[in-house]
C-alpha positions as CSV (number, residue, x, y, z in Angstrom):
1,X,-48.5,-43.1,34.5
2,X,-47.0,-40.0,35.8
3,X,-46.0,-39.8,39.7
4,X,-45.9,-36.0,40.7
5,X,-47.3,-33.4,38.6
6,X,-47.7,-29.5,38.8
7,X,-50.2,-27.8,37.0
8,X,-49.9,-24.0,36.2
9,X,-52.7,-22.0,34.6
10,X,-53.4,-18.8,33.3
11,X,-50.1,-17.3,32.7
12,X,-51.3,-14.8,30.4
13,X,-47.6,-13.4,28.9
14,X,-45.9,-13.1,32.3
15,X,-42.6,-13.9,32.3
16,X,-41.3,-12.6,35.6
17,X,-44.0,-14.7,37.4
18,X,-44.0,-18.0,35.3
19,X,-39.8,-18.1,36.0
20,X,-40.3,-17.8,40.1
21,X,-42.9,-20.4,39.9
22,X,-40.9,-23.2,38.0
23,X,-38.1,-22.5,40.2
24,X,-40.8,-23.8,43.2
25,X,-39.0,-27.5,44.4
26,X,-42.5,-29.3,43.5
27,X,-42.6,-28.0,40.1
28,X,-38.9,-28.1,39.6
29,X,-39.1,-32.0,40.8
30,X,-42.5,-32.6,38.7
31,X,-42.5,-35.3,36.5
32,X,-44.4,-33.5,34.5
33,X,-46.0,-29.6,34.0
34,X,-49.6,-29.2,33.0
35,X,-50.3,-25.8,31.9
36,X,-54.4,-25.1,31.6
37,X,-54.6,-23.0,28.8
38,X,-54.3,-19.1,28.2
39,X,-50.8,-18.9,27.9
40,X,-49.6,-15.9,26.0
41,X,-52.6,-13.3,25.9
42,X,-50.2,-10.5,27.6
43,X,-47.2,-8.6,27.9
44,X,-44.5,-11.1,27.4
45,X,-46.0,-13.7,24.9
46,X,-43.1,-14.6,22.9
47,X,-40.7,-15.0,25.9
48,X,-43.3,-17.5,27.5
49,X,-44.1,-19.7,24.4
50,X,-40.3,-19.9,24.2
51,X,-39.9,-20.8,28.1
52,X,-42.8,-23.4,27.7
53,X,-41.3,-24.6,24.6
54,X,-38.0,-24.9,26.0
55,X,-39.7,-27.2,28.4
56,X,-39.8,-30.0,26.4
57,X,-41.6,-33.4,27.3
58,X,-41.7,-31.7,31.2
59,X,-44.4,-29.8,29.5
60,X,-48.0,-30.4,28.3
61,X,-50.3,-27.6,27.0
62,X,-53.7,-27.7,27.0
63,X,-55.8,-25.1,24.7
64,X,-57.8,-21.9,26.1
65,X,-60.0,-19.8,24.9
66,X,-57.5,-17.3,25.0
67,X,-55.0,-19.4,22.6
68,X,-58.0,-19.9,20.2
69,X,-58.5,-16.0,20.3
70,X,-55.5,-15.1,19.7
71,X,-54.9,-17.9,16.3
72,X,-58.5,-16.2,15.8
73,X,-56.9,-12.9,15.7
74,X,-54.3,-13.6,13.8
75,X,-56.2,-15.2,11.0
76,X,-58.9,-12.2,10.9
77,X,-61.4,-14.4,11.6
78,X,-64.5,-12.5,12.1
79,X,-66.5,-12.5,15.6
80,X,-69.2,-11.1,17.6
81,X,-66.8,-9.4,20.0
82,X,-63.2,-7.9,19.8
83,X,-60.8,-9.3,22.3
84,X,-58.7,-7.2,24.6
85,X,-56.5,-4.5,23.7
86,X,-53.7,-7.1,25.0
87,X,-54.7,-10.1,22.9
88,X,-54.6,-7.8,19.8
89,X,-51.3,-7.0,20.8
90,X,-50.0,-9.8,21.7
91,X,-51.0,-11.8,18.2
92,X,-49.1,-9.3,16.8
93,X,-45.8,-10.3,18.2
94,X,-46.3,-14.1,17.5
95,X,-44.1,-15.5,15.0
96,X,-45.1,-18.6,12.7
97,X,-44.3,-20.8,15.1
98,X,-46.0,-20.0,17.8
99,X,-49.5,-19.7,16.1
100,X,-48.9,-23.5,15.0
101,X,-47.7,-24.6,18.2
102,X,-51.3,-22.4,19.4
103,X,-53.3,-23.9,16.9
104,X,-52.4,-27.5,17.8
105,X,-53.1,-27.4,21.3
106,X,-55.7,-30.2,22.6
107,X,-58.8,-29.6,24.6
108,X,-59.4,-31.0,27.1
109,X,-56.3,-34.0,27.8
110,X,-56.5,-36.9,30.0
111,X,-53.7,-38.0,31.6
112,X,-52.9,-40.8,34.5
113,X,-51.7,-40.1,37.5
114,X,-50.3,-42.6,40.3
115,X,-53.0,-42.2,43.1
116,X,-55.6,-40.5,41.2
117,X,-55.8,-42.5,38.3
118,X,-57.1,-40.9,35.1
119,X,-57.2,-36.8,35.6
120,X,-59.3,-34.6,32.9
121,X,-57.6,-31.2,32.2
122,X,-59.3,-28.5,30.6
123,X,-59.7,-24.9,30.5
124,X,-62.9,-23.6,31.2
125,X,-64.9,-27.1,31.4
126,X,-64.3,-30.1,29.2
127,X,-66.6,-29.6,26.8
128,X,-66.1,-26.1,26.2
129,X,-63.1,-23.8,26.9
130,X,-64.9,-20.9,27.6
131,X,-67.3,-22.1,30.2
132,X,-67.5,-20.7,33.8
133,X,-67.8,-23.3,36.4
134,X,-67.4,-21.3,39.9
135,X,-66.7,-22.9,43.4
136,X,-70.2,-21.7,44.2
137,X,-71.8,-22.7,41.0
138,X,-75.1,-25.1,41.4
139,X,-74.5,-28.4,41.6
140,X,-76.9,-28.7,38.6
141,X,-74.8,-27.0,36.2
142,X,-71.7,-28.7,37.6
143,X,-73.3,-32.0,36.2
144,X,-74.3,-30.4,32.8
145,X,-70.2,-29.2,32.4
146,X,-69.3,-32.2,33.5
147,X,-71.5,-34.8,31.5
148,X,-70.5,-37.6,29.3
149,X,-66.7,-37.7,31.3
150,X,-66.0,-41.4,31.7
151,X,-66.7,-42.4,35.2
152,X,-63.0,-43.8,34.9
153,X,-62.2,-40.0,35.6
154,X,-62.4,-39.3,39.1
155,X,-60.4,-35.9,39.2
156,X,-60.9,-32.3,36.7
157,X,-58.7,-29.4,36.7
158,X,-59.7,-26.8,34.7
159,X,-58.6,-23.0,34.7
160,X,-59.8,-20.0,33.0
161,X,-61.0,-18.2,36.3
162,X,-58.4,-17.3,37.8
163,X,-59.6,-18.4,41.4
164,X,-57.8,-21.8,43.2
165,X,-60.5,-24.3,44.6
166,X,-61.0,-27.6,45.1
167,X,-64.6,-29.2,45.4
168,X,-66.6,-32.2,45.1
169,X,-68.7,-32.6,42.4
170,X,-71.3,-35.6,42.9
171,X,-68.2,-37.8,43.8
172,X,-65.8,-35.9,41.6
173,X,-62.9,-33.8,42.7
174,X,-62.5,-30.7,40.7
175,X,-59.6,-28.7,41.1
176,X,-58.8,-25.3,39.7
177,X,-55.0,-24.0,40.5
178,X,-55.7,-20.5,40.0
179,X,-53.7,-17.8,38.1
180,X,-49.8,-17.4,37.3
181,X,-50.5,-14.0,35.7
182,X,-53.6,-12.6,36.6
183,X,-54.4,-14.0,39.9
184,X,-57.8,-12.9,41.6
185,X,-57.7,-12.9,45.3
186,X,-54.2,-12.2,47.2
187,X,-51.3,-11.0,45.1
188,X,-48.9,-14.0,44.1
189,X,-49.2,-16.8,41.2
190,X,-51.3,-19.8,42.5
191,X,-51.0,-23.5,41.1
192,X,-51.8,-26.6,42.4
193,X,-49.1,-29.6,42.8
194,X,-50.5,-33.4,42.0
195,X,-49.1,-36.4,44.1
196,X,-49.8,-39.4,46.0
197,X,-53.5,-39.0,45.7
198,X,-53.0,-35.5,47.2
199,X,-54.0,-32.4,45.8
200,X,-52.2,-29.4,47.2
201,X,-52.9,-25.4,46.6
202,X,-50.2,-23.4,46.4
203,X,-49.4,-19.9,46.1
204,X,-45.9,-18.3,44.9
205,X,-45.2,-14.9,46.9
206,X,-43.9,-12.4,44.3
207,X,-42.7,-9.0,44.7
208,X,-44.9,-6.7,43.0
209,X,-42.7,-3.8,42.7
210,X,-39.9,-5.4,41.1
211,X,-42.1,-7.7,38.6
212,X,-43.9,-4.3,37.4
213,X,-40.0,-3.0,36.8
214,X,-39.1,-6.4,34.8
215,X,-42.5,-6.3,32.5
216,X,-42.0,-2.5,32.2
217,X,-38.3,-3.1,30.6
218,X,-39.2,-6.6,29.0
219,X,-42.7,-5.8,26.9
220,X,-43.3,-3.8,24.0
221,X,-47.4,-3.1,24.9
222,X,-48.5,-0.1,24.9
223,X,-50.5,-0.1,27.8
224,X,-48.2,-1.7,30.2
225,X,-48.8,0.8,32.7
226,X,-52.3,0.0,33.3
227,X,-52.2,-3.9,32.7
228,X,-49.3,-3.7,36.0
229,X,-52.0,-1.5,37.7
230,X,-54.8,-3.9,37.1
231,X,-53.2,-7.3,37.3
232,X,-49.9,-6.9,39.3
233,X,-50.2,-3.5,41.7
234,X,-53.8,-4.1,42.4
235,X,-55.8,-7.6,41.5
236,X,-59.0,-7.8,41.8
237,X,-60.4,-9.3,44.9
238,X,-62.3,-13.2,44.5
239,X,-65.3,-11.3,45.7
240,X,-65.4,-8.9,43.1
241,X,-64.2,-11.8,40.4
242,X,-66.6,-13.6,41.6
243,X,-69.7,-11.4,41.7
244,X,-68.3,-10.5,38.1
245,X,-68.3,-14.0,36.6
246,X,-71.3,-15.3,38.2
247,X,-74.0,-13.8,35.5
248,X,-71.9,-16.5,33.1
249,X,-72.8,-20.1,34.9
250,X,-76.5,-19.7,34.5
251,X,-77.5,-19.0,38.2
């Protein structure tokens, strides 16, 4: 049973960002890292596989939707829809390795904790990693995502939203620590930091200007310019990520 554990989601290919957040004392002290899926779809993917595989055993990886896309991509699987320019890219770049490493990742993982007991990580819910569970989704549908967990499991942390919350879910806590690389709200990477029996939201400051510089000079995609306008310059607001994900939890 672990004692302390960070979890860190969404950090979509960005370097700069992931590097000022395991530098944070809670993280840096963690017993262990929990990263929810959607790792390298972005402008820096090899440089983060590497940095999370550098990790070692401090390090568990849980599979996204975006990880799945991108083996996806790389195999030429066919599908209804094309992914993002970036994900196209960004399968690209991946060497052997990292597809395998991808490929393998487990969805969803459960894990104890001292003080919580056994914790359920997942992406988007744990029975589907492309699911959108909201902090203002129906209680209904909470149940629905939520069904057939063992009632040993008292705690879920998912990601693939981008938004930090934590609510109750019919005596369930559910926590979602946000975005490293594409946060939607304030600027800054979000995570969340296990311990104790205490769940605690945090939020990295990041300098905007200077990250923009160090993805400009450290990624080959084409369209840097307008992924650091979208994601880094100017994220979207929780409002606006909000009203655009809620058409997908059925409400």
């Amino acid at each position: 049973m672990f004692g302390s554990v960070a979890v860190l989601s969404d950090v979509h290919g960005v370097l700069p960002v992931l590097d000022a957040v395991l530098l944070e004392p809670e993280v840096a002290a963690a017993d262990l890292i929990v990263f929810t899926g959607d790792h390298a779809a972005g402008p820096m993917p090899v440089e983060v596989l590497d940095r999370l595989v550098g990790l070692g055993d401090r390090a568990l990886l849980v599979r996204g939707n975006a990880d799945r896309e991108l083996v996806a991509t790389r195999a030429a699987v066919p599908r209804s829809s094309q992914p993002p320019p970036e994900s196209i890219w960004a399968a690209a770049q991946l060497r052997d390795d990292h597809v395998a490493l991808l490929k393998g990742l487990p969805h969803p993982v459960t894990i104890g904790i001292a003080g919580f007991g056994e914790v359920l990580f997942c992406h988007g819910s744990p029975r589907d990693d492309d699911e959108v569970v909201l902090v203002d989704t129906r209680i209904e549908r909470w149940r629905e995502a939520l069904a057939g967990i063992d009632d040993a499991v008292r705690t879920v942390v998912c990601g693939h939203t981008h938004m930090p919350f934590v609510r109750l879910v019919d005596r369930r806590t559910v926590v979602n620590p946000g975005s490293v690389g594409m946060p939607y709200g304030a600027p800054g990477a979000t995570w969340v930091h296990l311990h104790h029996g205490v769940v605690s939201l945090h939020c990295t400051p990041i300098d905007r200007m200077r990250v923009g510089e160090q993805l400009r000079a450290g990624s080959g995609y084409p369209g840097i310019e307008s992924w650091i306008a979208e994601y880094i310059e100017s994220p979207a607001s929780d409002v606006d990520a909000l009203h655009a994900f809620g058409p997908r939890d059925g409400r």
